[in-house]
C-alpha positions in Angstrom: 90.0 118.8 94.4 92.8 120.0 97.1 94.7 123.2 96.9 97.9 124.8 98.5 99.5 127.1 99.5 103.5 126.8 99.6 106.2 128.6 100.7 109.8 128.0 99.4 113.1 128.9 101.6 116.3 128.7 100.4 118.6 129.7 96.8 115.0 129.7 94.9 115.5 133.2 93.3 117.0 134.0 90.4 117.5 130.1 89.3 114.5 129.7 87.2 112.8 127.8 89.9 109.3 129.7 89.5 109.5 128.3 85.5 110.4 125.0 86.5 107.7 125.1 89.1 105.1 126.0 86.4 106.3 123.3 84.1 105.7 120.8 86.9 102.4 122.3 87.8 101.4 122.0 83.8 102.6 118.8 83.0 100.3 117.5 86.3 96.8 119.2 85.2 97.5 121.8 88.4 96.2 125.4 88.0 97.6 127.7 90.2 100.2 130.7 90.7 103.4 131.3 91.3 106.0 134.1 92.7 109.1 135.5 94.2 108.0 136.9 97.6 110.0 139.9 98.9 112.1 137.7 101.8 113.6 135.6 99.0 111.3 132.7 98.6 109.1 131.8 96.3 105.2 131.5 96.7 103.1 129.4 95.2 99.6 128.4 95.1 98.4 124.8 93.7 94.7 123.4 93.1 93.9 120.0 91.5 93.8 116.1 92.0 94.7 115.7 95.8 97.3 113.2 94.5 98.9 115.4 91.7 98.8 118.4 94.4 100.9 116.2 96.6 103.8 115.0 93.7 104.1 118.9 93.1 104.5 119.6 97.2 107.2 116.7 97.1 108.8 117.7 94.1 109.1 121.0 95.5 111.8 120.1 97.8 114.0 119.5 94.5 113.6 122.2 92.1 115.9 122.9 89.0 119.5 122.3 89.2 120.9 125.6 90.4 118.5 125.8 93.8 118.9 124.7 96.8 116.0 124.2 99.1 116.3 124.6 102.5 112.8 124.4 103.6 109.3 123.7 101.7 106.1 124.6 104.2 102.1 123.5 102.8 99.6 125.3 104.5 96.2 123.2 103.4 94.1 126.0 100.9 90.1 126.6 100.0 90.2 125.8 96.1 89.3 128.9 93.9 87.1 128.4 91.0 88.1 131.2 89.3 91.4 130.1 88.5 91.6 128.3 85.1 95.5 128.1 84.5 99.3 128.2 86.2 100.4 131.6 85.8 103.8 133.0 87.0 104.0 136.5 88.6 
């Protein structure tokens, strides 16, 4: 298991990116959270197969149709057990 935690920079809010993000997250087996954060980016943390973990961090750079990333920065995570799904906040 790897986790991370990601920060997002760039048009993220208010573009559906933390639904798309969670549909990502699902469809890869992650469990995790994500959230708007109060400078305009969006948060997220992501726990599960190192390699799945990584698609998501790389896919992150993309997001839906109407963002625009500017900047995507990892910062390696301890995994918490008591998470058991990918909820958005």
């Amino acid at each position: 298991m790897s986790a991370l935690h990601i920060s997002i920079y760039g048009r993220v809010q208010a573009v559906g990116f933390r639904y798309w993000f969670k549909k990502q997250a699902e469809q890869k087996g992650l469990l995790g959270w994500v959230r708007n954060a109060s400078d305009g980016s969006v948060e997220a943390f992501i726990q599960g197969k190192k390699e799945k973990v990584n698609e998501l961090l790389a896919l992150s750079w993309e997001g839906p149709d109407l963002a625009d990333v500017e900047d995507v920065l990892p910062q390696d995570s301890s995994v918490d057990k008591s998470i058991t799904s990918f909820v958005i906040y």
